[in-house]
C-alpha positions as CSV (number, residue, x, y, z in Angstrom):
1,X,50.9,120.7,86.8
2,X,49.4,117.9,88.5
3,X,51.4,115.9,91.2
4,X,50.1,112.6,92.5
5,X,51.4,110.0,95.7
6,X,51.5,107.7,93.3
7,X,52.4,103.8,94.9
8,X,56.0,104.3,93.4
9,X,56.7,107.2,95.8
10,X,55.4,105.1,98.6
11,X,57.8,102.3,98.0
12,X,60.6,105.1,97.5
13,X,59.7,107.1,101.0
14,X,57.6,104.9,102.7
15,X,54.1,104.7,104.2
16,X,52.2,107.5,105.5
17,X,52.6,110.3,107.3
18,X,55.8,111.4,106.1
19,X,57.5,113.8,107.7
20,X,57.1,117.7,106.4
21,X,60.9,118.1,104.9
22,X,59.3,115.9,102.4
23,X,56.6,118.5,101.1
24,X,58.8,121.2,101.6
25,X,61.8,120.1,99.1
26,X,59.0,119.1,96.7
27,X,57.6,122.2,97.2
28,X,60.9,124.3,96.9
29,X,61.5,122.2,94.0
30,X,58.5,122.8,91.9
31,X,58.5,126.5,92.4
32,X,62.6,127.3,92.0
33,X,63.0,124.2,89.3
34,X,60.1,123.7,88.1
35,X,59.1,127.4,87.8
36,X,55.1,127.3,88.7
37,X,53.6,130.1,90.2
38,X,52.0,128.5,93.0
39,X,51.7,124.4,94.5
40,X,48.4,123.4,96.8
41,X,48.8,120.4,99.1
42,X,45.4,118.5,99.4
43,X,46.9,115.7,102.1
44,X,45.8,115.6,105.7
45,X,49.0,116.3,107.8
46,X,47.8,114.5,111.0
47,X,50.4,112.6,113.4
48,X,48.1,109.4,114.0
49,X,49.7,106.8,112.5
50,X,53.1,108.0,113.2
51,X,55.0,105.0,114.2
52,X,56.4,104.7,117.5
53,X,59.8,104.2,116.3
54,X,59.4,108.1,114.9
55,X,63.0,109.6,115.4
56,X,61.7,112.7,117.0
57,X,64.1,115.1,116.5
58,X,64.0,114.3,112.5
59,X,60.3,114.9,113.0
60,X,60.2,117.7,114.6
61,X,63.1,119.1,111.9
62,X,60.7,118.6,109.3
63,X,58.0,120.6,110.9
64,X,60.8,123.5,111.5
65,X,61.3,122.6,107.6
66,X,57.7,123.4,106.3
67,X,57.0,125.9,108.4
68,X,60.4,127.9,107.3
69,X,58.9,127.5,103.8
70,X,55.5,128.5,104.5
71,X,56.4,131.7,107.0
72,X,60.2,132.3,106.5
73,X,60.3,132.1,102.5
74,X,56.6,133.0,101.8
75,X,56.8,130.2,99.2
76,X,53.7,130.3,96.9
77,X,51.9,126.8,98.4
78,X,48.8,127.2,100.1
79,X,47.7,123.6,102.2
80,X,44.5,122.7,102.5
81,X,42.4,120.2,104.1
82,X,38.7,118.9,105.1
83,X,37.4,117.5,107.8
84,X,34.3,115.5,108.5
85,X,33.5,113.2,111.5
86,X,30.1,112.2,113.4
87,X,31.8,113.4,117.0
88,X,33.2,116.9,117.0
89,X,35.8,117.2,119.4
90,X,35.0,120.8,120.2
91,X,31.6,120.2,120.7
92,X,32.3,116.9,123.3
């Protein structure tokens, strides 16, 4: 099963990033639901371009959200992501 951000979901939920309660219900969804074995997340979950306007607390509760999936349920998802950039922080 393949699951895309498709420009419908965008116009549902809005732009980029979104906050991690989204991937989790998704998540819980396709595994308890949906009944796969296992989901991988191939999105960069990176907080530039958060707006300004963020409500905070509803950020931070969908961290708490995704990481309760990850650690507390040991849900089958596995995130990955790659990185690539002319200027390595860890090397400035």
């Amino acid at each position: 099963l393949y699951v895309d951000i498709d420009t419908p979901s965008m116009q549902l939920l809005g732009n980029f990033p979104w906050t991690r309660d989204l991937y989790a219900d998704a998540c819980r969804a396709l595994v308890t639901r949906g009944g796969v074995r296992g989901v991988g997340i191939d999105v960069l979950m990176s907080d530039a371009g958060r707006p300004q306007s963020v409500d905070e607390a509803k950020w931070a509760e969908g961290h708490a959200a995704l990481g309760k999936l990850l650690f507390g349920e040991k849900a089958p998802v596995v995130l990955a992501a790659s990185y690539a950039a002319a200027v390595y922080v860890d090397d400035a």
